[in-house]
C-alpha positions in Angstrom: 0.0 0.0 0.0 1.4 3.3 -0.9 1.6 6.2 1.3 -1.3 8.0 -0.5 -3.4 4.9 0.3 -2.8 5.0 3.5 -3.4 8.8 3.8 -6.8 8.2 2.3 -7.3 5.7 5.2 -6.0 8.6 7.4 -8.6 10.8 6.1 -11.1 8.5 7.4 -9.9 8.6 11.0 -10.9 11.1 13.6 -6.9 11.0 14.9 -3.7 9.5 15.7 -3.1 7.6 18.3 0.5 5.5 19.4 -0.4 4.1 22.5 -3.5 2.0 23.6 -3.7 3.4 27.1 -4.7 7.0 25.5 -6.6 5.6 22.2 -9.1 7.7 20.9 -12.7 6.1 19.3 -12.4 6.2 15.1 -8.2 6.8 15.6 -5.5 5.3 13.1 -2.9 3.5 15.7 0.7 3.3 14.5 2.7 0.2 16.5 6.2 1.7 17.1 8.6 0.1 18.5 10.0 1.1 22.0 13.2 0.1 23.5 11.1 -2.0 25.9 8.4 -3.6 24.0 7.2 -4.6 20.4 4.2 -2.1 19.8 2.6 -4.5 17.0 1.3 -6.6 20.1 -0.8 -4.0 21.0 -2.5 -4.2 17.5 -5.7 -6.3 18.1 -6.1 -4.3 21.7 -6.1 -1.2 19.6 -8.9 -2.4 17.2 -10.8 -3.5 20.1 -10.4 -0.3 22.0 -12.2 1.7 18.9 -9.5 2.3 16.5 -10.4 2.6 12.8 -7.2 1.4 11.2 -3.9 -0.4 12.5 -0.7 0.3 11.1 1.9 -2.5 11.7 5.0 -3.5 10.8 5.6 -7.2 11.9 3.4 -9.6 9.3 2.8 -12.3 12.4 -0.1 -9.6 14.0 -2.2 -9.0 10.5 -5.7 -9.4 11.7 -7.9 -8.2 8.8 -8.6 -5.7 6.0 -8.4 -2.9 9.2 -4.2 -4.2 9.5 -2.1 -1.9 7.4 1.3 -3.6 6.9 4.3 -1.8 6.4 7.9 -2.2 6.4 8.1 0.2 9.1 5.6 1.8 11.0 7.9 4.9 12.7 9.3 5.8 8.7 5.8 5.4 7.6 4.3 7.9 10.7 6.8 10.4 9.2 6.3 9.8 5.7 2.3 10.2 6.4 3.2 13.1 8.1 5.2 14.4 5.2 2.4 13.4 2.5 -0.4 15.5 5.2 1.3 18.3 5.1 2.1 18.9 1.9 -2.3 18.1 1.1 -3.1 20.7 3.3 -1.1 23.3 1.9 -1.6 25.5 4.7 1.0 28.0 6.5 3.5 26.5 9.0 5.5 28.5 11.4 8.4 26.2 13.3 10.5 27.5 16.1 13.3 25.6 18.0 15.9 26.7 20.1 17.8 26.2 24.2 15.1 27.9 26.1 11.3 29.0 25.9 10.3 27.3 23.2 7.1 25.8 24.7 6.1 29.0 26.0 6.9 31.4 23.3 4.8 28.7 20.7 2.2 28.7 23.2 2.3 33.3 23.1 2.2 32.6 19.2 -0.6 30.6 19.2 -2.6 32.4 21.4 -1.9 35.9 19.4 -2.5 34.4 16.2 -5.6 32.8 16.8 -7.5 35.8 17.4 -7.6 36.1 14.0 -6.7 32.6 12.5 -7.9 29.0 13.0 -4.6 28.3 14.3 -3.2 24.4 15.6 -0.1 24.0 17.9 2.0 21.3 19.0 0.3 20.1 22.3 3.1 20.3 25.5 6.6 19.3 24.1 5.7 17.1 21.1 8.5 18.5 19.6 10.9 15.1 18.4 11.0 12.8 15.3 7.3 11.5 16.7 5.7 14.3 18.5 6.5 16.6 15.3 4.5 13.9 12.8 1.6 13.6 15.0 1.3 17.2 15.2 1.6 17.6 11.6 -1.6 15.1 11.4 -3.7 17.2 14.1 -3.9 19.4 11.7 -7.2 19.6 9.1 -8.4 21.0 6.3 -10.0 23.8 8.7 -6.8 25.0 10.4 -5.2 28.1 9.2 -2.3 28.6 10.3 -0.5 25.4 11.5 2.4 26.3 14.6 5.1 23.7 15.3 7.8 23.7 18.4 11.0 21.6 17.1 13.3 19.9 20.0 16.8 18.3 19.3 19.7 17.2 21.4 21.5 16.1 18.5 23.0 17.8 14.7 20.7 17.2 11.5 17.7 16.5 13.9 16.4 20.6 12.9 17.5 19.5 9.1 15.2 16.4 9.4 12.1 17.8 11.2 12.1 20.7 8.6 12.0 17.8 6.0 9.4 16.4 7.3 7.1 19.7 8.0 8.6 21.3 5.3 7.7 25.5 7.5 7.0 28.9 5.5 8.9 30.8 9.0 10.8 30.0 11.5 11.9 31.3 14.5 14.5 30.7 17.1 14.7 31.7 20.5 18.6 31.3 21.5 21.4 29.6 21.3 22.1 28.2 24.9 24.0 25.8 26.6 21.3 22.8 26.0 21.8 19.0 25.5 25.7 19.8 25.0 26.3 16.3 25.6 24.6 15.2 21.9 26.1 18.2 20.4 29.6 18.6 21.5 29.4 21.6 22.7 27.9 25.2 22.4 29.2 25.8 18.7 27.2 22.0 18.2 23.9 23.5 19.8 24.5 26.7 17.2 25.2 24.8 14.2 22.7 22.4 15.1 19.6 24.6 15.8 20.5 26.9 12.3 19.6 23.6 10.4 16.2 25.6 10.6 17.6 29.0 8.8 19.4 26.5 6.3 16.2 25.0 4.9 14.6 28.5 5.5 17.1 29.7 3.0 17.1 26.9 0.4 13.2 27.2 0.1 13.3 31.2 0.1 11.1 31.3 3.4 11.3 33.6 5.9 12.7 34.3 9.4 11.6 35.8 12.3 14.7 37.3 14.4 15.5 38.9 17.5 18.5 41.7 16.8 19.7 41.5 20.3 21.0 37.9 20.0 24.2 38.9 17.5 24.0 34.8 16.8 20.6 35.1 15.1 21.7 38.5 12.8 24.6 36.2 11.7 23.0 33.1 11.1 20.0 34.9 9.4 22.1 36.7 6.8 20.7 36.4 3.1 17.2 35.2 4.4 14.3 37.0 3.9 13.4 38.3 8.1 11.4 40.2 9.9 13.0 41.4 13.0 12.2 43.0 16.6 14.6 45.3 18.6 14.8 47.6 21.4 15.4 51.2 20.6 16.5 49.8 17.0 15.7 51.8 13.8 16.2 48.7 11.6 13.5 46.5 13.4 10.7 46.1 11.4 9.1 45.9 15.5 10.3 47.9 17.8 10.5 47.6 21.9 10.8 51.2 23.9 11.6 49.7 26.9 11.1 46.4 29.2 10.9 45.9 32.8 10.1 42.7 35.0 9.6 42.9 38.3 8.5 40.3 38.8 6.2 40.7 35.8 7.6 41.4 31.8 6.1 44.2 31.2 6.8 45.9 27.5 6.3 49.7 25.8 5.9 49.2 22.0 5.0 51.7 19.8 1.5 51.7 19.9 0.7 50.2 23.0 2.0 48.7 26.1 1.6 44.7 27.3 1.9 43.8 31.2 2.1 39.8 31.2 1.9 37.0 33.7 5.0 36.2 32.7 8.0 36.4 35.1 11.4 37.3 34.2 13.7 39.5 31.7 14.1 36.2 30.1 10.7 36.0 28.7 10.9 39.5 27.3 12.5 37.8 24.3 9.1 35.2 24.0 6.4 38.0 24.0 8.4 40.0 21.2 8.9 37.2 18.8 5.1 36.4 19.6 4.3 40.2 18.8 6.2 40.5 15.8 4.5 37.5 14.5 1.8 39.3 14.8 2.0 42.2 13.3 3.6 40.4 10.3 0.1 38.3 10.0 -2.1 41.3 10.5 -3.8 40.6 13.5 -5.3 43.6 15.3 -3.1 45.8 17.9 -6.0 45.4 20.1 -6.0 41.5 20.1 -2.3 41.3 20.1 -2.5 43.0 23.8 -5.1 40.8 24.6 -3.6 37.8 23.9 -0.6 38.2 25.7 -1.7 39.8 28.9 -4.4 37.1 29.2 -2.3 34.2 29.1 -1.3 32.2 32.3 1.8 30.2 32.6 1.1 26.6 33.9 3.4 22.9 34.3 5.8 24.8 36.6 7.2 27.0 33.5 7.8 30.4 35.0 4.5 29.9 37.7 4.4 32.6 40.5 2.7 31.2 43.2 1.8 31.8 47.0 1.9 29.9 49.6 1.1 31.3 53.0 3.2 34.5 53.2 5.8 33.3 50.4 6.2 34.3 47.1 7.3 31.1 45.0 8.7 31.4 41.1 7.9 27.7 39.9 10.3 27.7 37.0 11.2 23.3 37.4 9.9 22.5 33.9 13.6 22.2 32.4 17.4 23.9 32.8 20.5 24.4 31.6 23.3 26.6 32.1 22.5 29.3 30.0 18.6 29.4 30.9 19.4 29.0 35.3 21.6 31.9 34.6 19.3 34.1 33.2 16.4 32.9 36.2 19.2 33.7 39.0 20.1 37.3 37.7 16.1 38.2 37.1 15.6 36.7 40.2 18.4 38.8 42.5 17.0 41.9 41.0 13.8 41.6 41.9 11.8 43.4 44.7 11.5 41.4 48.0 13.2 40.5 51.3 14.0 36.6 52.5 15.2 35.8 48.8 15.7 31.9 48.7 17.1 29.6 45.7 16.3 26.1 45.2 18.1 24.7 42.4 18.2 21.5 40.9 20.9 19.4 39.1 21.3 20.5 35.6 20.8 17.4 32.7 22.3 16.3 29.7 25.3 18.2 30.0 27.8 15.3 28.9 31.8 15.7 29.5 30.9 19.7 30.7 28.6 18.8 33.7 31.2 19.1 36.2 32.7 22.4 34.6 29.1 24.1 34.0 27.4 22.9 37.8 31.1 24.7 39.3 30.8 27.7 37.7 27.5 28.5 38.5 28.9 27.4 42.0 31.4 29.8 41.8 28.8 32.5 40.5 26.4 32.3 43.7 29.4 32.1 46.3 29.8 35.2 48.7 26.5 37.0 47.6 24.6 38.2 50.6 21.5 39.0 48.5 19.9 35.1 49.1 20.5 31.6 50.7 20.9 28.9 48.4 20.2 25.3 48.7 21.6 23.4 45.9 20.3 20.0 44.9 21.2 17.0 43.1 25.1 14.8 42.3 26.2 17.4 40.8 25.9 20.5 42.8 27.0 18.1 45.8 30.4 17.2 43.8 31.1 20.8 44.0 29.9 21.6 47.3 32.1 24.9 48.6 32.1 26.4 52.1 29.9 29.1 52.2 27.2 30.0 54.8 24.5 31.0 52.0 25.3 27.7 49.9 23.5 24.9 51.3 24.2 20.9 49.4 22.2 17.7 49.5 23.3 15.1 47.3 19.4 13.4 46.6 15.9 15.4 47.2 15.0 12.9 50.2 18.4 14.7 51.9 16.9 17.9 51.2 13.3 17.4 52.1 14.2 15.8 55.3 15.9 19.1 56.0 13.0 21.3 54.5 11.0 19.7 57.2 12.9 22.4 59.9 12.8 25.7 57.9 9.8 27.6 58.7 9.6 30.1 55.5 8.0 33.5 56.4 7.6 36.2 54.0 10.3 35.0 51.6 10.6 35.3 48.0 11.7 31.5 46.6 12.8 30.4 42.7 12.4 27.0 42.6 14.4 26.0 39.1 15.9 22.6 37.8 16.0 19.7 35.5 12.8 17.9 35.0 14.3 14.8 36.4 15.1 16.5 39.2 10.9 17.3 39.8 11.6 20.2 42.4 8.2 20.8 42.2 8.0 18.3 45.3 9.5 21.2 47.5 5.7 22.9 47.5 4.9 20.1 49.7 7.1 21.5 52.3 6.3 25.2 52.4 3.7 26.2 54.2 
């Protein structure tokens, strides 16, 4: 069966589903393989859970005329994908990047849908599957289709941008992410201007921040649209920004106060701006859009507790992006400042180097106590009476248990492995 037969199976389907536990009624089921398990067991489960059409790639489970086989069902999901896409013929925008991609597509999507029928990628479905079934979320009704690309490895951009083939793209920085699966910083900046390559070949466009000096020089000979501060080129231009602990922008025309906490995010309401201006949506709505949106899934949350003022900010973090939360968050307003930070992931041969010098950055500053959590941090415990190390969370919370907070002002930030979240329990 070719992959136009099987797209006018697809067509027939209500969705996509790749795992029986969260199978939707009408769905076409793709058995992919996991490092654990053979997926194409789960085939007859997912026809009797409601699933229209199963796609399989192991001959032994063919049930009926509902079994699809092919030689392999991941290629095939991508192919599909590929083949959607390219029906619909609608607009794509694609971003990537180190930090705040998640909550810059989610600003984009929320501005552009005033006007649009737009469709984004739901949480981080941003990899070689999440990317495909996003592409297939997408109908014949959407307008605008918005899709976050994630990569801890080199030609992983170049491939997703094959397979979603975007009109614009964006990216938010170049940061110390995943250096361990791209050798390095220079990796990460190769590796996430795969997007401005195929942007180029295919005479697309770019949107592009002209305070990052990376982006103006990756960008060059693209067609952009850009966004500045106090910048005469921008085709957008930003006044002034403050944060505390709220972003809050002067534009032109108009001023936005967000929900959004930290300098940091300044960056994610511009690009989300700029975007729409380029697409014409209304001043009005643009305003709108932004100030009504709430952060949620601990990215950038300001909560209270009792008399405390917490920054939830455990979603993900790396060196570049816990850099950025530590120096918004010793600016800010507030007495009792407290840090706890979490082990930083995926960092490879410069773990050590990168947990040390942020270490070495947070010793002898009076302006907050620091508890430091995880391997990591602990491997480079310093004497220090604001620095305070626990090698595992239970070593921590155990300790939490005696610290009566009162009227302090906490970031909690880490790897998502690390789940620091769990340190809510313990405020009070």
């Amino acid at each position: 069966m070719n992959i136009q037969d099987i797209h006018n199976l697809f067509l027939q389907c209500k969705s996509v589903s790749i795992d029986t536990r969260k199978i939707e009624k009408d769905s076409m089921f793709f058995a992919i393989k996991g490092e654990n398990f053979d997926a194409n067991t789960f085939a007859a489960s997912a026809l009797e859970l409601g699933a229209l059409f199963v796609v399989i790639d192991n001959a032994s489970y063919v049930i009926d005329e509902r079994t699809i086989l092919v030689e392999n069902s991941l290629e095939t999901l991508q192919e599909l994908a590929k083949f959607h896409r390219a029906y619909l013929k609608l607009p794509i925008v694609a971003l990537t990047g180190s930090n705040g991609k998640t909550t810059t597509k989610e600003l984009i999507n929320v501005v552009l849908s005033k006007k649009y029928k737009t469709k984004a990628t739901v949480g981080n479905l941003n990899n070689h599957i999440g990317v495909p079934l996003t592409l297939l979320s997408f109908t014949k009704e959407t307008e605008i289709g918005i899709v976050e690309m994630g990569a801890n490895h080199k030609k992983e951009i170049e491939f997703l941008c094959q397979i979603a083939q975007p009109d614009f793209g964006y990216i938010t920085n170049f940061g110390k992410a995943h250096l361990e699966g791209f050798g390095g910083v220079q990796g990460v900046i190769e590796g996430k201007s795969e997007m401005y390559q195929y942007l180029a070949k295919n005479d697309k466009l770019v949107f592009v921040n002209l305070e990052d000096p990376i982006q103006i020089e990756r960008s060059r000979g693209i067609k952009t649209f850009t966004f500045g501060v106090n910048n005469d080129a921008a085709d957008i231009k930003i006044k002034g920004i403050k944060a505390n602990p709220f972003v809050a922008i002067e534009y032109d025309n108009f001023n936005v106060e967000s929900h959004l906490i930290g300098l940091y995010n300044a960056n994610n309401i511009n690009a989300a701006v700029a975007m729409g201006y380029y697409f014409k949506v209304d001043e009005n709505d643009i305003k709108q859009a932004i100030e009504h949106y709430i952060p949620e899934n601990n990215r950038s949350q300001l909560l209270k507790k009792g008399s405390n003022q917490i920054i939830l900010d455990a979603y993900n973090a790396n060196p570049s992006s816990m850099a950025v939360a530590i120096t918004n968050f010793l600016q800010l307003e507030g007495k009792n400042k407290v840090m706890i930070l979490g082990d930083m992931f995926e960092l490879g041969e410069e773990s050590e180097q990168e947990h040390k010098i942020l270490v070495d950055s947070l010793s002898n500053q009076k302006e907050s106590v620091c508890y430091l959590i995880g391997k990591s941090f602990y491997e480079n415990k310093v004497s220090d009476e604001n620095l305070h190390f626990y090698e595992t969370f239970d070593a921590f919370s155990a300790h939490l248990k005696t610290i009566h907070f009162n009227e302090s002002t906490i970031l909690i930030k880490g790897s998502r492995g690390m789940a620091l979240e769990r340190s809510l329990d313990y405020i009070v």
